[in-house]
PQR file of N, CA, C, O and H, with PARSE charges and radii, in Angstrom:
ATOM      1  N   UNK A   1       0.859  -1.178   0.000 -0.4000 1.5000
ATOM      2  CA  UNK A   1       0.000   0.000   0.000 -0.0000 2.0000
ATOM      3  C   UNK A   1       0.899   1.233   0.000  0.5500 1.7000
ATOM      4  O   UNK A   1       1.807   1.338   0.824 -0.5500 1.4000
ATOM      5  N   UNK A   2       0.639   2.216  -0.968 -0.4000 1.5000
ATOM      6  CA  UNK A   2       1.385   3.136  -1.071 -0.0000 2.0000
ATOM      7  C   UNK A   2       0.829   4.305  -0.120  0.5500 1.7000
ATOM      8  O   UNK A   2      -0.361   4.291   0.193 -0.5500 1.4000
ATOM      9  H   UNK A   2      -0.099   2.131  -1.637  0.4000 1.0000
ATOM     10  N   UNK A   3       1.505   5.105   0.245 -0.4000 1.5000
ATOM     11  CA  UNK A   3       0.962   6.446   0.883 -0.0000 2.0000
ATOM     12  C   UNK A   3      -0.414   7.740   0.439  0.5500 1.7000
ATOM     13  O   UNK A   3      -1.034   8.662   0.970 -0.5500 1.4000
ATOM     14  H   UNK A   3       2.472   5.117  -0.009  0.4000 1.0000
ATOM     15  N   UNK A   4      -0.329   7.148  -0.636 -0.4000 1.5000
ATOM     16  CA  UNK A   4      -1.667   7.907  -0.970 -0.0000 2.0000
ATOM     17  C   UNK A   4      -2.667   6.989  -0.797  0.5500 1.7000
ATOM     18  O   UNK A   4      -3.633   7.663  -0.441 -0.5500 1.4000
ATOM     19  H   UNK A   4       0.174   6.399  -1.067  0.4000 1.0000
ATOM     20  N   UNK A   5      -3.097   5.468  -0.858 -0.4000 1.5000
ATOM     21  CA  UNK A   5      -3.788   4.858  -0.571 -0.0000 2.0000
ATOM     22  C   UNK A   5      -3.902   4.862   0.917  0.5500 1.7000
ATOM     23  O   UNK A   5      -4.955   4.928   1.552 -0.5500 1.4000
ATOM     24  H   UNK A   5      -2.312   4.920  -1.147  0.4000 1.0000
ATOM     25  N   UNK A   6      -2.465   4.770   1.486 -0.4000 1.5000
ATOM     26  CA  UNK A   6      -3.168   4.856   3.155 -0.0000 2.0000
ATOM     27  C   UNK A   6      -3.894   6.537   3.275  0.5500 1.7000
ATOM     28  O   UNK A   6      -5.119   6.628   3.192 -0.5500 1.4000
ATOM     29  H   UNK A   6      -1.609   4.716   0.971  0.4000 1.0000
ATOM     30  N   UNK A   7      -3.248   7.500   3.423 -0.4000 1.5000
ATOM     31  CA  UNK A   7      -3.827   8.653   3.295 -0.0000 2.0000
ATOM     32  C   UNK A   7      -5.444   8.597   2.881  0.5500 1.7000
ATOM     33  O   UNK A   7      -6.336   9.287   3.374 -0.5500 1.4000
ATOM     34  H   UNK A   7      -2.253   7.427   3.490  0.4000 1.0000
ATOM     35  N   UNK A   8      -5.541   7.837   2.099 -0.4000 1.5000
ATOM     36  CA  UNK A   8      -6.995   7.729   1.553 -0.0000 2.0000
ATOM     37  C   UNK A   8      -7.883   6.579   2.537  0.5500 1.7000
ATOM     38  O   UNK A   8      -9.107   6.576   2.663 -0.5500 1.4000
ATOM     39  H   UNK A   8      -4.816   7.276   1.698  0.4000 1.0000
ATOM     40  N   UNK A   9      -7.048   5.751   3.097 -0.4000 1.5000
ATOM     41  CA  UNK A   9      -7.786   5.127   3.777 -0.0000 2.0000
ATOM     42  C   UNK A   9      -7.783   5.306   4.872  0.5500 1.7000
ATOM     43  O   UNK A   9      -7.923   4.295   5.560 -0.5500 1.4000
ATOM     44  H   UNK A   9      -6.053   5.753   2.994  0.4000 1.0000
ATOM     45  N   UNK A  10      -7.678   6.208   5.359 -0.4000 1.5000
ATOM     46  CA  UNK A  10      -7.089   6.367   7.456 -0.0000 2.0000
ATOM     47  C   UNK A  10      -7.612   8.368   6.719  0.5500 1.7000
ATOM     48  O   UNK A  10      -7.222   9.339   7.366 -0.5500 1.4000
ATOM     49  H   UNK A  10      -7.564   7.029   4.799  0.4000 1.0000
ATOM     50  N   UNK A  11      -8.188   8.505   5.826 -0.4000 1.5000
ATOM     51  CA  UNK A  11      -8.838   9.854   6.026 -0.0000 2.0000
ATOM     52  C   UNK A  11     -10.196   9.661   6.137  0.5500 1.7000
ATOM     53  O   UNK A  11     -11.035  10.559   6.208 -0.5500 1.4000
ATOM     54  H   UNK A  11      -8.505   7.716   5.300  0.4000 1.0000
ATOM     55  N   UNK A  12     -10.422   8.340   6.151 -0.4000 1.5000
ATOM     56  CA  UNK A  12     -12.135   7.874   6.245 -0.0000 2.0000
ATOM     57  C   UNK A  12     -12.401   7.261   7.859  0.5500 1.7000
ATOM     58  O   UNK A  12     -13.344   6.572   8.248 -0.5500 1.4000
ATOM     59  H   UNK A  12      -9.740   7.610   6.093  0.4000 1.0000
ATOM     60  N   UNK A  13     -11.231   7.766   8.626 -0.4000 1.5000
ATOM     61  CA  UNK A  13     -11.299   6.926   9.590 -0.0000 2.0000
ATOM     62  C   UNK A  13     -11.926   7.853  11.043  0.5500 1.7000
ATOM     63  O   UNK A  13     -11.967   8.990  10.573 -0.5500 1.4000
ATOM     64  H   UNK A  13     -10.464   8.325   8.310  0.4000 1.0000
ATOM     65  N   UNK A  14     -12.380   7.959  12.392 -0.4000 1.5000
ATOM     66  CA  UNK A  14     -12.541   9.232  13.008 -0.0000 2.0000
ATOM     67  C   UNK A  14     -10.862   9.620  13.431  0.5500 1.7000
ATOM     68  O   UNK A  14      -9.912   8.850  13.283 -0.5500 1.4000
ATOM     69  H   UNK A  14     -12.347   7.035  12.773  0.4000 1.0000
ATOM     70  N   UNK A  15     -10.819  10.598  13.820 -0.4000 1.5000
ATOM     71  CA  UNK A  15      -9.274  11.227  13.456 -0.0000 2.0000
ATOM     72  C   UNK A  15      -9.174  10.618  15.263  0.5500 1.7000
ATOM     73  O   UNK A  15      -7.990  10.320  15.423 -0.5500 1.4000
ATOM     74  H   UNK A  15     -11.590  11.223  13.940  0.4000 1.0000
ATOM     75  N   UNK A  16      -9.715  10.433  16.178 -0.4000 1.5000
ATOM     76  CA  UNK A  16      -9.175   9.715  17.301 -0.0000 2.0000
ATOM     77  C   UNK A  16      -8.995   8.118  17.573  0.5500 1.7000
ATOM     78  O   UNK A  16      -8.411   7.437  18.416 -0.5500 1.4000
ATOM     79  H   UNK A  16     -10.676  10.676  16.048  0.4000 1.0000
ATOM     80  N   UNK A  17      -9.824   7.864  16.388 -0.4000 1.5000
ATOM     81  CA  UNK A  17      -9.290   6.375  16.400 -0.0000 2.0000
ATOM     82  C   UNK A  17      -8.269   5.899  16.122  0.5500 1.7000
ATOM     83  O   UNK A  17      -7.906   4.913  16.762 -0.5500 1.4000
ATOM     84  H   UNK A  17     -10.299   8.417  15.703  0.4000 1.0000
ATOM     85  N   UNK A  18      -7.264   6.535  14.848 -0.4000 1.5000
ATOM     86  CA  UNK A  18      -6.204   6.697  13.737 -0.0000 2.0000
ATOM     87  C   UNK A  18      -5.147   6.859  14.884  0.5500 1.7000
ATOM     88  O   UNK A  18      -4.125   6.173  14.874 -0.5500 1.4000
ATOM     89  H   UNK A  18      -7.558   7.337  14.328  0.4000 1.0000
ATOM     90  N   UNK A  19      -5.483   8.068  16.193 -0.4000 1.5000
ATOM     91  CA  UNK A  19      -4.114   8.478  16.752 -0.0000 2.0000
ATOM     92  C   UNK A  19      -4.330   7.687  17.702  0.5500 1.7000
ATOM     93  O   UNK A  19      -3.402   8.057  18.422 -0.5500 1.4000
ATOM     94  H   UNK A  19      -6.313   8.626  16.202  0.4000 1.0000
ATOM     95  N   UNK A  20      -4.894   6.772  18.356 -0.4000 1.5000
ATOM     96  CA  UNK A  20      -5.045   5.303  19.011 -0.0000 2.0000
ATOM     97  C   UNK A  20      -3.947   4.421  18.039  0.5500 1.7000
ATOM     98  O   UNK A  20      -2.725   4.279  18.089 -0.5500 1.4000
ATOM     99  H   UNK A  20      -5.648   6.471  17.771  0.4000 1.0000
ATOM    100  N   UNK A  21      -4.789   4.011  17.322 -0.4000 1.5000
ATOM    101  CA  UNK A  21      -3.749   2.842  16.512 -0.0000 2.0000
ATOM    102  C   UNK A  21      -2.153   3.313  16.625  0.5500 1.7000
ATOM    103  O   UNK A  21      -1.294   2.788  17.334 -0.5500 1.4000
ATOM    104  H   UNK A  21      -5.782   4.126  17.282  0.4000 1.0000
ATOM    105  N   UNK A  22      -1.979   4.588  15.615 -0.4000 1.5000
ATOM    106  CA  UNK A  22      -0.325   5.232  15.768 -0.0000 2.0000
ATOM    107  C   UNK A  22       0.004   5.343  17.218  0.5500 1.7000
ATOM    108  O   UNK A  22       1.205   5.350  17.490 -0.5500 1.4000
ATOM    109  H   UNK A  22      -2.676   5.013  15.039  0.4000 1.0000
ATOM    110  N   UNK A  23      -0.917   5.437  18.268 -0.4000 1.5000
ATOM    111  CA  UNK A  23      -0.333   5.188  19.383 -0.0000 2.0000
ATOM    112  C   UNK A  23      -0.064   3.943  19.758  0.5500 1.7000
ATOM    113  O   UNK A  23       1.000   3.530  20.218 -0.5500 1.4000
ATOM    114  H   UNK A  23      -1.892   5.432  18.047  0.4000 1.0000
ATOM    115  N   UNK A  24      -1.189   3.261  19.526 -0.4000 1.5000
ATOM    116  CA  UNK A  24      -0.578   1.321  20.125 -0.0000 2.0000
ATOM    117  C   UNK A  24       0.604   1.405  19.256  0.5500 1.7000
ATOM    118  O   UNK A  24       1.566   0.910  19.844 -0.5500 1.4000
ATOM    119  H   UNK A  24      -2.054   3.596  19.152  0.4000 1.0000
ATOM    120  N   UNK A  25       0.990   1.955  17.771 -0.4000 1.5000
ATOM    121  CA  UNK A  25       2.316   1.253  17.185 -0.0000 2.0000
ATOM    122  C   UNK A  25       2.990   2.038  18.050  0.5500 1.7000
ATOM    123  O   UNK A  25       3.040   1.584  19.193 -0.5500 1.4000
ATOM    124  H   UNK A  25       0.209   2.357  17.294  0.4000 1.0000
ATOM    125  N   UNK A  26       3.605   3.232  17.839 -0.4000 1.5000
ATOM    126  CA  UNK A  26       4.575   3.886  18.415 -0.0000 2.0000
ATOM    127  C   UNK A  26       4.947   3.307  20.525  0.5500 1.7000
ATOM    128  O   UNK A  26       6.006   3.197  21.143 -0.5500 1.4000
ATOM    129  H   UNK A  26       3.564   3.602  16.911  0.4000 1.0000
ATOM    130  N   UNK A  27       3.930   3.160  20.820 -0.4000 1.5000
ATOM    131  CA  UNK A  27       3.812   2.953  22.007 -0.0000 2.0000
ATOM    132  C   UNK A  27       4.385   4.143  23.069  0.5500 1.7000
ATOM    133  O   UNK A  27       4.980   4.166  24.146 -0.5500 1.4000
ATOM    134  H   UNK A  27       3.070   3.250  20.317  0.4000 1.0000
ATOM    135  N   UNK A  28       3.924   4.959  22.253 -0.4000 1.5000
ATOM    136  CA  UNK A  28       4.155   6.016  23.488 -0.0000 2.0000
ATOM    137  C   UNK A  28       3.182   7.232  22.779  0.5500 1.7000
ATOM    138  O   UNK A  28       2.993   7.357  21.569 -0.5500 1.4000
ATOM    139  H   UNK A  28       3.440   4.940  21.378  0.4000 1.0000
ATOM    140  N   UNK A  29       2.625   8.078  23.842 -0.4000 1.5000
ATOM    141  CA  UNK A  29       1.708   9.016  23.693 -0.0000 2.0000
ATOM    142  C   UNK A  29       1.787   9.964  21.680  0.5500 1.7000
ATOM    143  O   UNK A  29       2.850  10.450  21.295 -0.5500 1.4000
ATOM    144  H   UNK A  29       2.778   7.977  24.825  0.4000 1.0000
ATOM    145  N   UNK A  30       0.965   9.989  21.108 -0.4000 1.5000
ATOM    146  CA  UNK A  30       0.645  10.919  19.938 -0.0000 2.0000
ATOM    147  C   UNK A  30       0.675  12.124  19.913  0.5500 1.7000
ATOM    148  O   UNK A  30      -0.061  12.702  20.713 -0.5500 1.4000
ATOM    149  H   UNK A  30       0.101   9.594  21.421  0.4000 1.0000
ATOM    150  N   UNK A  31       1.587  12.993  18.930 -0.4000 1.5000
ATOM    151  CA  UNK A  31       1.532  14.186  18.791 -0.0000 2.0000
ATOM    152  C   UNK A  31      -0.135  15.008  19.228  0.5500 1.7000
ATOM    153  O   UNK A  31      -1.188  14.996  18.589 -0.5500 1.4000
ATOM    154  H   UNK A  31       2.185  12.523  18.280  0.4000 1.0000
ATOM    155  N   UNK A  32       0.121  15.508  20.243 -0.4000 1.5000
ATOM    156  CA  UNK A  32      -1.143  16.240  21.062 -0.0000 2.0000
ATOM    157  C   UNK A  32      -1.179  17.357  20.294  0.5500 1.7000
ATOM    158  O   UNK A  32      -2.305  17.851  20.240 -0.5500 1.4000
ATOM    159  H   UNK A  32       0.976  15.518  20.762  0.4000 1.0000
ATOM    160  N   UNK A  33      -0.307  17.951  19.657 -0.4000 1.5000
ATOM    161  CA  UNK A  33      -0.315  19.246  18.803 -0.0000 2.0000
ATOM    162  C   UNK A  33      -1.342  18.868  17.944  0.5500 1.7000
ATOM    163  O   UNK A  33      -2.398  19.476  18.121 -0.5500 1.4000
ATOM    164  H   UNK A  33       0.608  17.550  19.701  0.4000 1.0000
ATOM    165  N   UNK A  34      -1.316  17.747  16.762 -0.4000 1.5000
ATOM    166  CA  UNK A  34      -1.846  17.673  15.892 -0.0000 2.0000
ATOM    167  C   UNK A  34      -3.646  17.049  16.040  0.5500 1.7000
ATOM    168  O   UNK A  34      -4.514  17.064  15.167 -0.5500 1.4000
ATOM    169  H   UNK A  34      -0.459  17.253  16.619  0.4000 1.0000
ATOM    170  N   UNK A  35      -3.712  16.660  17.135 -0.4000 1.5000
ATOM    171  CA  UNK A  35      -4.961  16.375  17.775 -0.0000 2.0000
ATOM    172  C   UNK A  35      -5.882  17.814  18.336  0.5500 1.7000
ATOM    173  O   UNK A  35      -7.098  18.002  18.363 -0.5500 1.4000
ATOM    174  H   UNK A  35      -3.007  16.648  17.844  0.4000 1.0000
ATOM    175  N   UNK A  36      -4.869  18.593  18.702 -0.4000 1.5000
ATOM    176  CA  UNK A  36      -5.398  20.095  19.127 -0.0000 2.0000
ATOM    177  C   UNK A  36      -5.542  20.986  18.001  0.5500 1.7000
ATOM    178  O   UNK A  36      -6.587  21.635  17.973 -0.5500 1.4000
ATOM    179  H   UNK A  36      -3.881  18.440  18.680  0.4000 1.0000
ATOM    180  N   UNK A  37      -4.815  21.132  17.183 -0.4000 1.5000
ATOM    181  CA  UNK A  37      -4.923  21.702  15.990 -0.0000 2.0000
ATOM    182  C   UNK A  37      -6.337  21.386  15.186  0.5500 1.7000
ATOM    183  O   UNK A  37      -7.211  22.057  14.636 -0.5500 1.4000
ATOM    184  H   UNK A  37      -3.965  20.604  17.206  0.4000 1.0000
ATOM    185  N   UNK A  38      -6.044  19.877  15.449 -0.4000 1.5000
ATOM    186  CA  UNK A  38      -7.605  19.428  14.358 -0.0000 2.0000
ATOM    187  C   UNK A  38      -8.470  19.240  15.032  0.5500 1.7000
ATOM    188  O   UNK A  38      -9.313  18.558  14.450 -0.5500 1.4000
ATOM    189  H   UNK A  38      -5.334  19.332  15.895  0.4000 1.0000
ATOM    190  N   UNK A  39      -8.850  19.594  16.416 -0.4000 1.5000
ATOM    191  CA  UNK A  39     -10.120  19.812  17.365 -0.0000 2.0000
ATOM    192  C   UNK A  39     -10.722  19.179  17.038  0.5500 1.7000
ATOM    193  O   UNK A  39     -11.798  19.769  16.939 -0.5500 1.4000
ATOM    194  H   UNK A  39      -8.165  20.148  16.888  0.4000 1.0000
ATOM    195  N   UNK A  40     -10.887  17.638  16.562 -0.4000 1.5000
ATOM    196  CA  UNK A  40     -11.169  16.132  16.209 -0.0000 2.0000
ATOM    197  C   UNK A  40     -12.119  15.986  17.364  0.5500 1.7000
ATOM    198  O   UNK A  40     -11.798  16.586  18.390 -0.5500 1.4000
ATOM    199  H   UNK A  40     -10.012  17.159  16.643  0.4000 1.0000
ATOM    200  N   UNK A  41     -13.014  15.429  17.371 -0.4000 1.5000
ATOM    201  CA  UNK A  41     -14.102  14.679  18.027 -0.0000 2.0000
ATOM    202  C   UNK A  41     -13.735  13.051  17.697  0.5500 1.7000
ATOM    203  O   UNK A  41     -12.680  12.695  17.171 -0.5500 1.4000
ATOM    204  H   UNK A  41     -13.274  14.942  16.537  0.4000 1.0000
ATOM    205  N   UNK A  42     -14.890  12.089  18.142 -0.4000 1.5000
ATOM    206  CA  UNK A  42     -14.513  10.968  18.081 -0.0000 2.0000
ATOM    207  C   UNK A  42     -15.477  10.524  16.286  0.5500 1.7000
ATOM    208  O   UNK A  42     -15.299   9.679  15.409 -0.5500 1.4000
ATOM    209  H   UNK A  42     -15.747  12.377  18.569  0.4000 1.0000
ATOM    210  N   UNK A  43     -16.447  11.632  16.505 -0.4000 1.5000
ATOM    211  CA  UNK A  43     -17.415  11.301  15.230 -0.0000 2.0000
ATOM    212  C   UNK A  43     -16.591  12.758  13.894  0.5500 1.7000
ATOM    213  O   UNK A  43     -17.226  13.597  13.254 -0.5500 1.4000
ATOM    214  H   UNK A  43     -16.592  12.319  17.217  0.4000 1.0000
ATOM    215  N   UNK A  44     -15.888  12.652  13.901 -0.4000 1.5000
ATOM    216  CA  UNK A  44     -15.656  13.725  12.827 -0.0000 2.0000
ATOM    217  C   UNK A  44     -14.386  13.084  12.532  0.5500 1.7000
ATOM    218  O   UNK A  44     -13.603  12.439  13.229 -0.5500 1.4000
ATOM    219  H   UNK A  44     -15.372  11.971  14.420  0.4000 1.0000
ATOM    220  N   UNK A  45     -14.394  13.512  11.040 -0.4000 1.5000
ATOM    221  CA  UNK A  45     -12.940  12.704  10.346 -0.0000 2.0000
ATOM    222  C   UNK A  45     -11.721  13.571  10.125  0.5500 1.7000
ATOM    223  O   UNK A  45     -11.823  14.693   9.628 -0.5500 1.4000
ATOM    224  H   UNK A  45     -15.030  14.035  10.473  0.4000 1.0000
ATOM    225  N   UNK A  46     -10.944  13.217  10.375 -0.4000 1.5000
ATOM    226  CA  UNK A  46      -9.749  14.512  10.367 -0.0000 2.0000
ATOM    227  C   UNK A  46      -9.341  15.464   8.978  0.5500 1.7000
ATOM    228  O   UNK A  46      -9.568  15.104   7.823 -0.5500 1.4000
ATOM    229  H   UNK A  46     -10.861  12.306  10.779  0.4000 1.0000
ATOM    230  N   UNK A  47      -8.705  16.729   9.364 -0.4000 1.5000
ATOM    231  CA  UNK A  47      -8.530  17.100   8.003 -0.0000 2.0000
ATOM    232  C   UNK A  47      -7.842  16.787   7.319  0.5500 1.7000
ATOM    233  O   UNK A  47      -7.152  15.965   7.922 -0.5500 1.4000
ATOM    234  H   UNK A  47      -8.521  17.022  10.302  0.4000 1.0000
ATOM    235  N   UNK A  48      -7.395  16.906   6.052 -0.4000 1.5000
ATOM    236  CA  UNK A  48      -6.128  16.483   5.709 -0.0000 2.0000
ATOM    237  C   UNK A  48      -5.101  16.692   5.721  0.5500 1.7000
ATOM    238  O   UNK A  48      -4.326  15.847   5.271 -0.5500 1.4000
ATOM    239  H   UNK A  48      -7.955  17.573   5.562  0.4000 1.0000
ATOM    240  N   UNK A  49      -4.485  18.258   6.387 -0.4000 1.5000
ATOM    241  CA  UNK A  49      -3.536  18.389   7.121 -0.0000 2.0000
ATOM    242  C   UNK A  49      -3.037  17.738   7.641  0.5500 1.7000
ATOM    243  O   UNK A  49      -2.028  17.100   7.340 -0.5500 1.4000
ATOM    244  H   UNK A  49      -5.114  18.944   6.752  0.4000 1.0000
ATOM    245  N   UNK A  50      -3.858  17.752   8.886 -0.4000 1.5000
ATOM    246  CA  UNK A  50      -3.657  16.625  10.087 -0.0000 2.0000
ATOM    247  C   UNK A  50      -2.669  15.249   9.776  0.5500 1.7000
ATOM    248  O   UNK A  50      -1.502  15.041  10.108 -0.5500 1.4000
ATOM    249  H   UNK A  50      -4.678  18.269   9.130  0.4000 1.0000
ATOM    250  N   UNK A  51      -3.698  14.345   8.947 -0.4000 1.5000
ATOM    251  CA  UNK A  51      -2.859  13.364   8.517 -0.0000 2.0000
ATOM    252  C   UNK A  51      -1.901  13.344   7.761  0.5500 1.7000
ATOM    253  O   UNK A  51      -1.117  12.400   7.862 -0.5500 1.4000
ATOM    254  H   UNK A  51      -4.646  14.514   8.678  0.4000 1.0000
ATOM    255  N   UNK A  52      -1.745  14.044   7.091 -0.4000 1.5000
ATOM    256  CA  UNK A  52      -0.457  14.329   5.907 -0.0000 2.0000
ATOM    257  C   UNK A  52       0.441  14.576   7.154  0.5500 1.7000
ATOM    258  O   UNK A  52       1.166  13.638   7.487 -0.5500 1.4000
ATOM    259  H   UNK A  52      -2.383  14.811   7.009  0.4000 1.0000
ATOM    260  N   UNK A  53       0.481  15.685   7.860 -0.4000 1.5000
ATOM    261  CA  UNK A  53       1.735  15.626   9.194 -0.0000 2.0000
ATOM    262  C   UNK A  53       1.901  14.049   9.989  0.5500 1.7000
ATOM    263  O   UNK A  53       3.013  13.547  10.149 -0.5500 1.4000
ATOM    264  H   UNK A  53      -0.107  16.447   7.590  0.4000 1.0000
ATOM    265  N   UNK A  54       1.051  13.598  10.295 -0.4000 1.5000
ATOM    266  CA  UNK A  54       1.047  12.359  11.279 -0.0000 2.0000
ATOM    267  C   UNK A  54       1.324  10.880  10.177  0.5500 1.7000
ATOM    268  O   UNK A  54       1.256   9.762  10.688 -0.5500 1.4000
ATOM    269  H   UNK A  54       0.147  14.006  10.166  0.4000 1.0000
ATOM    270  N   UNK A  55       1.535  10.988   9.135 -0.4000 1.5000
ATOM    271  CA  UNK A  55       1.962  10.154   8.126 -0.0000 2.0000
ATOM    272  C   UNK A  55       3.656  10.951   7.809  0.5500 1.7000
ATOM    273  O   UNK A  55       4.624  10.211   7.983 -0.5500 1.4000
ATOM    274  H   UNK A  55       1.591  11.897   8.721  0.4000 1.0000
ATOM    275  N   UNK A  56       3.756  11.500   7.641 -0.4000 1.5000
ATOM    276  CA  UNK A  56       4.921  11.873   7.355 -0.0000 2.0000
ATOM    277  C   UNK A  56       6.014  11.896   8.281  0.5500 1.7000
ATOM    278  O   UNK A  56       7.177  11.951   7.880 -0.5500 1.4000
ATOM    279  H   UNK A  56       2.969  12.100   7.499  0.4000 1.0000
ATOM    280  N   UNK A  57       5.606  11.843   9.925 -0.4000 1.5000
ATOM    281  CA  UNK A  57       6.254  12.154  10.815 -0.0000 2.0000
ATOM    282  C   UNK A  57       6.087  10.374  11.454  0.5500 1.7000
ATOM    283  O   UNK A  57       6.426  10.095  12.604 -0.5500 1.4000
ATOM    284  H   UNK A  57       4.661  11.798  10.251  0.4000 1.0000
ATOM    285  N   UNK A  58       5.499   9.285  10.445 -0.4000 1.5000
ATOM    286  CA  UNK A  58       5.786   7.904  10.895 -0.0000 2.0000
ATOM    287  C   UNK A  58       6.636   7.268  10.374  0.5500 1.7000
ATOM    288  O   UNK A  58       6.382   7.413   9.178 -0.5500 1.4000
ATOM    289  H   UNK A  58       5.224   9.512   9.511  0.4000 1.0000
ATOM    290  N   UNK A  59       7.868   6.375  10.486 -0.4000 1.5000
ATOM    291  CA  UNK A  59       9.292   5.735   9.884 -0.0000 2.0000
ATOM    292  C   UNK A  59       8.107   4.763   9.115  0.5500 1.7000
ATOM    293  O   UNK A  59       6.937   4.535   9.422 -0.5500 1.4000
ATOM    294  H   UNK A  59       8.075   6.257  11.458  0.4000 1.0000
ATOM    295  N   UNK A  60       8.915   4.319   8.030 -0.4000 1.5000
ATOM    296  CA  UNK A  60       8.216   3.284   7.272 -0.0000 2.0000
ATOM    297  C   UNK A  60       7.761   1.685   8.119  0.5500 1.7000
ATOM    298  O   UNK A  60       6.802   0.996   7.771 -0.5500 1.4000
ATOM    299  H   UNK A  60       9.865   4.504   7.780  0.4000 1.0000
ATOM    300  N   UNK A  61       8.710   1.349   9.273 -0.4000 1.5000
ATOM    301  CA  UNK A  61       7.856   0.203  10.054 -0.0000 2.0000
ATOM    302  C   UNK A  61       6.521   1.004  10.639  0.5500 1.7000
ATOM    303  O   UNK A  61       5.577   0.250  10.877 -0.5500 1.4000
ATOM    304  H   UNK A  61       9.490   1.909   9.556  0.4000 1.0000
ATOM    305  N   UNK A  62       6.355   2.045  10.838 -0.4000 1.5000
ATOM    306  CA  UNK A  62       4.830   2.339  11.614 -0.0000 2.0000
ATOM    307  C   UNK A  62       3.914   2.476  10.573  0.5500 1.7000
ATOM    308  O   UNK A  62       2.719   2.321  10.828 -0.5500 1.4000
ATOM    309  H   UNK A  62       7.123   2.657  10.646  0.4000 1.0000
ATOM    310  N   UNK A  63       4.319   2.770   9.316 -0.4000 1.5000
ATOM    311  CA  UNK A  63       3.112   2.576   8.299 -0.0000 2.0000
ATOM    312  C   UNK A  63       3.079   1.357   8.163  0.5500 1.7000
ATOM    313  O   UNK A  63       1.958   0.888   8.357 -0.5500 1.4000
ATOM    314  H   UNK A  63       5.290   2.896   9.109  0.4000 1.0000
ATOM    315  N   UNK A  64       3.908   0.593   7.888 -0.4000 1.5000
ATOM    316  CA  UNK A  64       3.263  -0.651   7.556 -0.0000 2.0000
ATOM    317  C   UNK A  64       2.935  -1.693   9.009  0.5500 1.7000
ATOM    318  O   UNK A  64       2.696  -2.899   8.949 -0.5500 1.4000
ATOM    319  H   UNK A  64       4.819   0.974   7.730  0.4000 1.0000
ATOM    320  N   UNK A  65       2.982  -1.109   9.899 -0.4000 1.5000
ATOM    321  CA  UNK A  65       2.268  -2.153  11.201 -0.0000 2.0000
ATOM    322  C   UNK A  65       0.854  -1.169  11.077  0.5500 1.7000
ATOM    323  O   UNK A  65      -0.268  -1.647  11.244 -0.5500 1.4000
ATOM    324  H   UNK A  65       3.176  -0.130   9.949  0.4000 1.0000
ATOM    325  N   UNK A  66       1.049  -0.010  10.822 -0.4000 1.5000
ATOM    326  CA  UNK A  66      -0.511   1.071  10.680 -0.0000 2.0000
ATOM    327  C   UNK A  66      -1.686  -0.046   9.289  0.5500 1.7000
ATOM    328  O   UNK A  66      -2.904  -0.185   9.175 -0.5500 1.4000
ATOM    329  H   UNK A  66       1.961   0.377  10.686  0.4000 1.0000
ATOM    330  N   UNK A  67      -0.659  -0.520   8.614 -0.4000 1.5000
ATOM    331  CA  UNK A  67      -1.320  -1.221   7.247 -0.0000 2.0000
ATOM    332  C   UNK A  67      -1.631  -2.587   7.617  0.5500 1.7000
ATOM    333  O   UNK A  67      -2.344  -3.207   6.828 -0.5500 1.4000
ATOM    334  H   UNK A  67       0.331  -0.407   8.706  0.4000 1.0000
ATOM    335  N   UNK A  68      -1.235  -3.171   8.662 -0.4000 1.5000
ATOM    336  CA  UNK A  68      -1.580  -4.315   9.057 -0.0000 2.0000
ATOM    337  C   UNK A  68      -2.642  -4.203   9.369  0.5500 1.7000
ATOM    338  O   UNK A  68      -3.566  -4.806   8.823 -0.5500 1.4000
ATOM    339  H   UNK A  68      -0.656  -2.667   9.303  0.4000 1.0000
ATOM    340  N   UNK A  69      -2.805  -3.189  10.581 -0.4000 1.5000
ATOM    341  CA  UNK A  69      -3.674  -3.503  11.348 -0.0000 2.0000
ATOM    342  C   UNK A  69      -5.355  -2.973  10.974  0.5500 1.7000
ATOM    343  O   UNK A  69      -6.368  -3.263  11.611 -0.5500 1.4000
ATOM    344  H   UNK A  69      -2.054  -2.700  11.025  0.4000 1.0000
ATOM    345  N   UNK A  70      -5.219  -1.893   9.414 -0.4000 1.5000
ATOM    346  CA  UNK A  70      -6.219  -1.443   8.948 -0.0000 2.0000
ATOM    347  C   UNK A  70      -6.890  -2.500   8.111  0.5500 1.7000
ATOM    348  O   UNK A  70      -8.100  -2.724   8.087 -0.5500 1.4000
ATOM    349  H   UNK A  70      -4.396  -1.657   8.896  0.4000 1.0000
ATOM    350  N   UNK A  71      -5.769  -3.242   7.294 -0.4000 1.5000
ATOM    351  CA  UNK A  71      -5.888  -4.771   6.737 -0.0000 2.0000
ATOM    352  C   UNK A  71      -6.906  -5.480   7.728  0.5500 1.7000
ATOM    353  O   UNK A  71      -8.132  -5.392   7.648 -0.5500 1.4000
ATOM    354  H   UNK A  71      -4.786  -3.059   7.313  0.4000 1.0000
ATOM    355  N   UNK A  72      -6.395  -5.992   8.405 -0.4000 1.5000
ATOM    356  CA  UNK A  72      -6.450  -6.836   9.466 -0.0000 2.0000
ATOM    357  C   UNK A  72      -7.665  -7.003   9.744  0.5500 1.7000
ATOM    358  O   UNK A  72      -7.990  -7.735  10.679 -0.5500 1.4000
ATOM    359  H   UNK A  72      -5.400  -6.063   8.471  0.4000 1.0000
TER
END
């Protein structure tokens, strides 16, 4: 899965569920900036800002354990 497909698929997602998952991978707390910035609810989907930063700022093992587990 390339990065525009995840982008496309984790922009359909609610934007606090997405920084759950990147949190179980990373295992340590999620950029709070980018959660405050996008004043995300649990029912609203993030902008695309948002994720374009929080994809870009993941090493290639966290996208693809992020791709497992959207797979999955």
């Amino acid at each position: 899965m390339k990065n525009e497909q995840l982008l496309l698929r984790i922009s359909e997602m609610p934007y606090e569920d997405l920084l759950k998952k990147v949190g179980d991978i990373r295992e340590a707390r999620v950029d709070a900036r980018a959660a405050s910035a996008n004043k995300a609810t649990k029912k609203t989907k993030p902008k695309k800002a948002a994720v374009d930063k929080l994809v870009d700022t993941m090493t290639a093992d966290e996208k693809a354990k992020l791709i497992a587990l959207l797979e999955g």
